[in-house]
C-alpha positions in Angstrom: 29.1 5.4 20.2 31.6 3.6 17.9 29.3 0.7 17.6 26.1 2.4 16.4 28.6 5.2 13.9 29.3 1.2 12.4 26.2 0.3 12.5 24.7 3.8 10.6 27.8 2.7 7.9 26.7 -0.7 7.3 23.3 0.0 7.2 23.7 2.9 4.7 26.8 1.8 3.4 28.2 4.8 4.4 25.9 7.6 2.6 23.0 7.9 5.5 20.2 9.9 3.6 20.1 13.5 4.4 16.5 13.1 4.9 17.2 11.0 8.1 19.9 13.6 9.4 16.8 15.1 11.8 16.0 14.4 14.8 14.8 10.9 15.6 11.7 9.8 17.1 12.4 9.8 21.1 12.0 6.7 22.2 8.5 5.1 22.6 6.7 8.3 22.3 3.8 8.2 19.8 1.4 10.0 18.8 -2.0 9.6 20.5 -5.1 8.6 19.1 -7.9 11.1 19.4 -11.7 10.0 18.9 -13.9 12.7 17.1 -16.6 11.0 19.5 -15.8 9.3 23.3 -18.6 6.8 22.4 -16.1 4.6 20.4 -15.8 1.0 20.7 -14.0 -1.8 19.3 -16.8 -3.9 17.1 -16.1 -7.2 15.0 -13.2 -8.4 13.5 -11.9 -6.5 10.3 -9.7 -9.5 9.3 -11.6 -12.3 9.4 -8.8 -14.4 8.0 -6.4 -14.5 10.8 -6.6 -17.0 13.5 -7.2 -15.3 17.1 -6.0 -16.0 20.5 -4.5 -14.6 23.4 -0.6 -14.2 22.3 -2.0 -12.7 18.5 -2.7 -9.6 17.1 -6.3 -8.6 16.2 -7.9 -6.7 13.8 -11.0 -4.6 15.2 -13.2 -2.2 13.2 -13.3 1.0 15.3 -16.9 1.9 15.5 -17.9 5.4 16.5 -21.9 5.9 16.9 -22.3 2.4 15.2 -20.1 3.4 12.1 -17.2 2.0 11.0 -14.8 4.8 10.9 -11.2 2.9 11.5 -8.8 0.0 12.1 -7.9 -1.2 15.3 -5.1 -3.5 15.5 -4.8 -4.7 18.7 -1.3 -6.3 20.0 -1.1 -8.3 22.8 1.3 -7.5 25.5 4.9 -8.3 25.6 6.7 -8.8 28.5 10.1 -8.7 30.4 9.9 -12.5 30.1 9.6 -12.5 26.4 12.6 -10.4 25.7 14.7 -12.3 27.9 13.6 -15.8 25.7 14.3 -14.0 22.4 18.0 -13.0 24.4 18.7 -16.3 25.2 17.5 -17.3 21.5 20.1 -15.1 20.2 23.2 -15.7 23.1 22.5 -11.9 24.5 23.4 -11.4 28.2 20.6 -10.9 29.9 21.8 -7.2 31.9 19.4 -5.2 32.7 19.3 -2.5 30.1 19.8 -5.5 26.9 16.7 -6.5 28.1 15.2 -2.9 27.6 16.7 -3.0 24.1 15.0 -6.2 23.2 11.8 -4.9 24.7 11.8 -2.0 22.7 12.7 -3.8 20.0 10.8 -7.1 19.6 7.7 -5.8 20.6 5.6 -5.9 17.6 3.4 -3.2 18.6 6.7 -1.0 18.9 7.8 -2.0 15.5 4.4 -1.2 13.9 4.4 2.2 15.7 7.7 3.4 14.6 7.1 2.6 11.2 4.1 4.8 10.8 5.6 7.7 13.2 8.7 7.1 10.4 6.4 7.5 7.3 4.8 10.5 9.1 8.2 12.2 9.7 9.9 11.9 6.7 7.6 10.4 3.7 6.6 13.4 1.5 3.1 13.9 1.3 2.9 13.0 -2.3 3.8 9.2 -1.1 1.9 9.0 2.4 -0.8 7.7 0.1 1.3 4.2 -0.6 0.6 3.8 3.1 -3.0 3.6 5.6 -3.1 7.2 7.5 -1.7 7.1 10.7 -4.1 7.9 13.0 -2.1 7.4 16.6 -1.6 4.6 19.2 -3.6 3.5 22.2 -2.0 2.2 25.8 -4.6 2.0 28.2 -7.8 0.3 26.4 -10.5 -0.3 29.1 -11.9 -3.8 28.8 -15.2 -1.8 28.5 -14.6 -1.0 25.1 -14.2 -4.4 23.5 -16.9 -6.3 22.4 -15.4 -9.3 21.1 -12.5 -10.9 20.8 -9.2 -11.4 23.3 -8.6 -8.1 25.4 -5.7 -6.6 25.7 -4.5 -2.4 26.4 -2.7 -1.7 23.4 -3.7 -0.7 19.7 -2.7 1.3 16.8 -5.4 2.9 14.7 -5.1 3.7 11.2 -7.9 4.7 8.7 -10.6 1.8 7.6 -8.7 0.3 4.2 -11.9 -1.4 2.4 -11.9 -3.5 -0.7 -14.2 -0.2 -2.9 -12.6 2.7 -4.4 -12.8 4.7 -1.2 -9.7 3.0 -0.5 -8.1 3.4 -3.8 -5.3 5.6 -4.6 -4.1 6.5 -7.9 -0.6 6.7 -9.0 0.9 8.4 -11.4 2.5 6.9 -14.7 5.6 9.4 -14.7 8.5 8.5 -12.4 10.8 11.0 -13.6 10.9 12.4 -10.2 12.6 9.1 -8.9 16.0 8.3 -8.4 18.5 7.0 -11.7 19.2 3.8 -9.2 15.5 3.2 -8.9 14.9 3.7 -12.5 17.9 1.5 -13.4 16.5 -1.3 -11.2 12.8 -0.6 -13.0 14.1 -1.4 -16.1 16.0 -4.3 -15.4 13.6 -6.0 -13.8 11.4 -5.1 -16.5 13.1 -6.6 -18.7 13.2 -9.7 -17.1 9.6 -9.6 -16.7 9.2 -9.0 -20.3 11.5 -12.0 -21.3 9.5 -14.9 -18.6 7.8 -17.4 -20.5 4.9 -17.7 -18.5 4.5 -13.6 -19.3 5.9 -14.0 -23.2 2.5 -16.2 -23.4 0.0 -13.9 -22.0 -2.3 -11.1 -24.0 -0.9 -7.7 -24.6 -3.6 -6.4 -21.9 -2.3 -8.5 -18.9 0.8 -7.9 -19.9 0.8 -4.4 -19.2 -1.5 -4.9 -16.6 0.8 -7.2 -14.8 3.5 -4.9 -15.4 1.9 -1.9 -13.8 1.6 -3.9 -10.9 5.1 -4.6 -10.6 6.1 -0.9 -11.1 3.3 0.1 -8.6 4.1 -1.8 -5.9 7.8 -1.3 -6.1 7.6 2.2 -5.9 5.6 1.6 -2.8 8.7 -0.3 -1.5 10.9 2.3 -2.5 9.3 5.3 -0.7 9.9 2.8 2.3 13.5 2.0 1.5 14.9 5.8 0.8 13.8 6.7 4.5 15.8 3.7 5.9 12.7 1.6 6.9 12.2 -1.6 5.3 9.1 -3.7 5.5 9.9 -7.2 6.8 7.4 -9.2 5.9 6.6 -8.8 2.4 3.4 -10.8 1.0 1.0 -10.0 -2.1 -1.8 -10.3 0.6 -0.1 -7.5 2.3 -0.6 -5.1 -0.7 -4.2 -6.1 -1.1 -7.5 -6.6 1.0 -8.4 -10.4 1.3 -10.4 -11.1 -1.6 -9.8 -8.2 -3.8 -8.0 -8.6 -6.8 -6.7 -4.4 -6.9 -4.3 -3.2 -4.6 -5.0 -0.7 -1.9 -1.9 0.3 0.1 1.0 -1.6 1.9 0.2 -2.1 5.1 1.1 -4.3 8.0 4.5 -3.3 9.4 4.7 -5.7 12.6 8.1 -7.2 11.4 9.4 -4.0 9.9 12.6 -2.5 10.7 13.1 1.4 11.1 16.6 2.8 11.4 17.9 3.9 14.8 21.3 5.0 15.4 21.4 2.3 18.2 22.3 -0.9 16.4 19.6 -3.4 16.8 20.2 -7.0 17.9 18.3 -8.1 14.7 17.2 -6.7 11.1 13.4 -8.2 9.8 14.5 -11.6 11.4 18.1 -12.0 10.3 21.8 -10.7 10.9 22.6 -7.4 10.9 23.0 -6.1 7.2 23.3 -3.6 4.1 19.9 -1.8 3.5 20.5 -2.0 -0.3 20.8 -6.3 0.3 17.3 -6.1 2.5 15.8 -4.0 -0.5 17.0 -6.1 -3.5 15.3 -9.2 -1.2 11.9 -7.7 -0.8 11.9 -6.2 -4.4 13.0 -9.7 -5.3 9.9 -10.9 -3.3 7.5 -8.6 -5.2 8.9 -9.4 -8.8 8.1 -13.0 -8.0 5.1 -12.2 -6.5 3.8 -10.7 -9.4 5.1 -13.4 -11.8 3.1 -16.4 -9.5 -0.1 -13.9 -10.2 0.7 -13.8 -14.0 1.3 -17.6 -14.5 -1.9 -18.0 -12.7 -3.7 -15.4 -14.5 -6.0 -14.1 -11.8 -6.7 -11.4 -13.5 -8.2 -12.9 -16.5 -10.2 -15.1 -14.0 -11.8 -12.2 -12.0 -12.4 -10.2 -15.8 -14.5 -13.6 -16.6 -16.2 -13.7 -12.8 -17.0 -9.8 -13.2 -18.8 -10.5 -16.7 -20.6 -13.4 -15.3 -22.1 -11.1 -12.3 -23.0 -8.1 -14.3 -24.7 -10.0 -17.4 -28.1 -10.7 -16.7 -27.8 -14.2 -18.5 -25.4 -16.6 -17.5 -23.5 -18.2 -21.0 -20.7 -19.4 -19.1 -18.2 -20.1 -22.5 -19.6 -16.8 -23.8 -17.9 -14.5 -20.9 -15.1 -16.5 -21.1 -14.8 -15.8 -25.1 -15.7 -12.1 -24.9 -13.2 -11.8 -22.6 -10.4 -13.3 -24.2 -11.1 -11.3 -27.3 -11.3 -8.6 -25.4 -7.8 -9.2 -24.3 -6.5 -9.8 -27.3 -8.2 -7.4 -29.4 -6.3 -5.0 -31.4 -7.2 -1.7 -30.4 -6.1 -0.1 -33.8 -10.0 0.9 -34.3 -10.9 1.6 -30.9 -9.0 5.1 -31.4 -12.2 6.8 -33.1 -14.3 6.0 -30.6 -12.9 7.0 -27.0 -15.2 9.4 -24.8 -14.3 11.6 -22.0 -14.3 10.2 -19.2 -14.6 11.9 -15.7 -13.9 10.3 -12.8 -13.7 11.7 -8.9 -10.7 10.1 -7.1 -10.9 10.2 -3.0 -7.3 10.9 -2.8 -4.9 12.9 -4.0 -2.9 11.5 -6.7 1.4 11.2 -6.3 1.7 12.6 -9.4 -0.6 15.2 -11.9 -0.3 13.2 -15.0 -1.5 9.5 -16.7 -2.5 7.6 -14.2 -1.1 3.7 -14.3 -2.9 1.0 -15.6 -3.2 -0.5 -12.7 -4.3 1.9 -10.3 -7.0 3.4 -12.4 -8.3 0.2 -13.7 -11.0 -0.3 -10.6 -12.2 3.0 -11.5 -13.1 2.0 -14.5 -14.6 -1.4 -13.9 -17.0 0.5 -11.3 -18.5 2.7 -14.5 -18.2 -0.3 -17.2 -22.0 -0.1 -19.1 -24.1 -3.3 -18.6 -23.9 -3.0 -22.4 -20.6 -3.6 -22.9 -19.2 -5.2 -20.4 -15.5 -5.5 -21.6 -15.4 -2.0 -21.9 -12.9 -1.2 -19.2 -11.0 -3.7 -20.7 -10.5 -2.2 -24.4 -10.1 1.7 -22.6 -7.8 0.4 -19.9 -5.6 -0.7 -22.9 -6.0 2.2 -24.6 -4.8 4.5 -22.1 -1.7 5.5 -24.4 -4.5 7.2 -26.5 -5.6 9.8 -23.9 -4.7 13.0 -22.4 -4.8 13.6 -18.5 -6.6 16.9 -16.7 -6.7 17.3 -12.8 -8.7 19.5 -11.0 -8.0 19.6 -7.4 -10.1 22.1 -5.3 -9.0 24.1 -1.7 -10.2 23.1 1.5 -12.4 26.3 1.9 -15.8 25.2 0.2 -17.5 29.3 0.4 -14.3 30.0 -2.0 -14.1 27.6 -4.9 -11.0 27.3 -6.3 -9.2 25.2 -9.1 -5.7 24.1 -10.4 -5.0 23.1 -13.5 -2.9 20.8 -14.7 -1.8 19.3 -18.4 -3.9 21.0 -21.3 -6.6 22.5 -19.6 -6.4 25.7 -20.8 -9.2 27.5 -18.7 -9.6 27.7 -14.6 -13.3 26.0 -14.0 -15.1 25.5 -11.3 -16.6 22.2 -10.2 -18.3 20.9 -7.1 -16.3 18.6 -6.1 -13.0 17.7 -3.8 -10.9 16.2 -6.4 -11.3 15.5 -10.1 -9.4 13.2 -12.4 -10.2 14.5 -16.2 -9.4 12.1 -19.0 -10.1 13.3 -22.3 -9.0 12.6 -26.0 
């Protein structure tokens, strides 16, 4: 008992959350995951990307009546054998019950688990949307239910993340309701993103851009953090689909760690140590994550590709050009001339205000007029300009309801789940 009250101090360096003064998950129990339909099946690969055999996880698309309707990731089995290697990697006796303990804990499919059961318990709901949903494990595949790939028994389903704005969440530009430590960490490491040289360089619309990126994603890792789980294996391509330029969720939590009383052999990989030193490494991870991107400047590339494959003729200099202006444009005049815009978001936001750049930018690409197509560029950068309206509707369709938010003055009825209003 002494050990693990030492291990709860150096974790939390001696201030353990109240949040986390609950119950704790028992064990290995998990929630169960229950097809709508029996007739599922485990169809091709979702990620494409990753090299398959027998000793690797897989990525299935869960296919009920044909239809893609989740994620399947598929872990492959880890046994008594394995723990007692990773024992002897790390000079562990190997007694009977250390052996459990590494089981439990070096199991990737047990890590993944916990992490979601984790978010589930004690995220609020307003942040569950950094994360996929949760939709329960799997222990006993049949091998009848595979139709590619390696088998093996054990999976964890979560909802189907796709590169479209089904996928997309939106967050929201205030973060008043965060912490003073988070904030004070926001601002310095805005600052030093501000003061780079490869950022100093870049147009006013990447910068901000760039920088709402940053702020997203580390609010992400925060929501993590301030329930004592920490991620483990932080990569841009685990904040985004393969291929997509626009973030999604964070997802992949295979090498995560998610505080137990019982002090762990290892934390994400390394010695046992503070939370706040884990945190600063993986915010540290992000900031330069996000710096690489800028230097690049993907984003200005994929504005140029997107104008090339919307235009009906091909000038290749001329996207480039109307896209640099675009980036650089003063927006001084652009102020007379904004429209309302309406768009429908699939989720619920975190927050009922301005939305961040960065998370509403996709929605605004996907209604950029053939006509103009560096629209979404000149609005995105004029978002200081606008005023934000949410309508968010009950789940009972035979009573329509509405809450308003911001300066909507009026209760309206509209047909529809959620509404983001932007007006001037």
């Amino acid at each position: 008992m002494g050990e693990d009250v030492n291990w709860m101090n150096l974790f939390f360096s001696g201030s353990r959350p109240d949040i986390l003064k609950a119950s704790e998950l028992e064990g290995q129990k998990f929630r169960s995951f229950r097809a709508e339909d029996n007739s599922w099946e485990l169809g091709t690969k979702a990620d494409k990307s990753r090299v398959s055999n027998a000793n690797t996880i897989q990525v299935f698309w869960l296919r009920i009546r044909g239809h893609r309707k989740y994620i399947a990731k598929v872990f492959p089995c880890y046994s008594e054998q394995d723990a007692k290697i990773q024992l002897h990697r790390i000079g562990a006796p190997l007694t009977p019950d250390l052996i459990n303990d590494a089981m439990n804990e070096f199991d990737r499919f047990y890590r993944e688990a916990r992490a979601y059961s984790h978010i589930d318990l004690y995220c609020s709901a307003r942040e569950r949307i950094y994360f996929p949903q949760f939709h329960g494990v799997i222990t006993d595949i049949p091998k009848s239910r595979f139709t590619s790939g390696y088998y093996h028994e054990r999976a964890i389903v979560v909802e189907a993340i796709k590169p479209d704005l089904r996928s997309r969440r939106v967050l929201s530009e205030l973060v008043n309701n965060q912490s003073e430590s988070f904030l004070t960490i926001l601002r310095t490491l805005s600052e030093r993103f501000f003061t780079t040289p490869g950022v100093i360089t870049l147009s006013p619309f990447e910068q901000q851009w760039y920088h709402s990126l940053l702020k997203d994603r580390l609010r992400r890792l925060d929501a993590l953090h301030r329930i004592g789980l920490t991620h483990g294996d932080i990569h841009d391509f685990h904040f985004r689909l393969p291929n997509d330029i626009y973030d999604t969720v964070l997802y992949d939590f295979s090498e995560s760690y998610t505080f137990s009383m019982k002090q762990p052999f290892r934390v994400c990989g390394g010695r046992l140590r503070p939370l706040s030193m884990i945190s600063e490494g993986e915010r540290e991870r992000v900031f330069l994550h996000i710096l690489n991107r800028a230097s690049s400047r993907d984003l200005r590339s994929h504005l140029i590709h997107f104008n090339r494959q919307a235009s009906i003729i091909d000038f290749g200099s001329e996207h480039t050009s109307s896209v640099d202006n675009a980036l650089w444009q003063s927006l001084d005049e652009e102020t007379q001339m904004l429209e309302l815009i309406m768009l429908k978001v699939p989720y619920r936001p975190d927050g009922f205000s301005m939305p961040t750049l960065n998370s509403i930018f996709p929605f605004l690409e996907a209604i950029c007029p053939n006509s103009d197509l560096c629209w979404h560029i000149r609005r995105g950068g004029s978002l200081c300009q606008y005023e934000s309206v949410w309508a968010v509707f009950g789940e009972d369709k035979t009573q329509p309801q509405s809450i308003t938010f911001s300066s909507m003055r009026q209760k309206r009825h509209f047909d529809g789940r959620i509404y983001d209003l932007v007006a001037h």
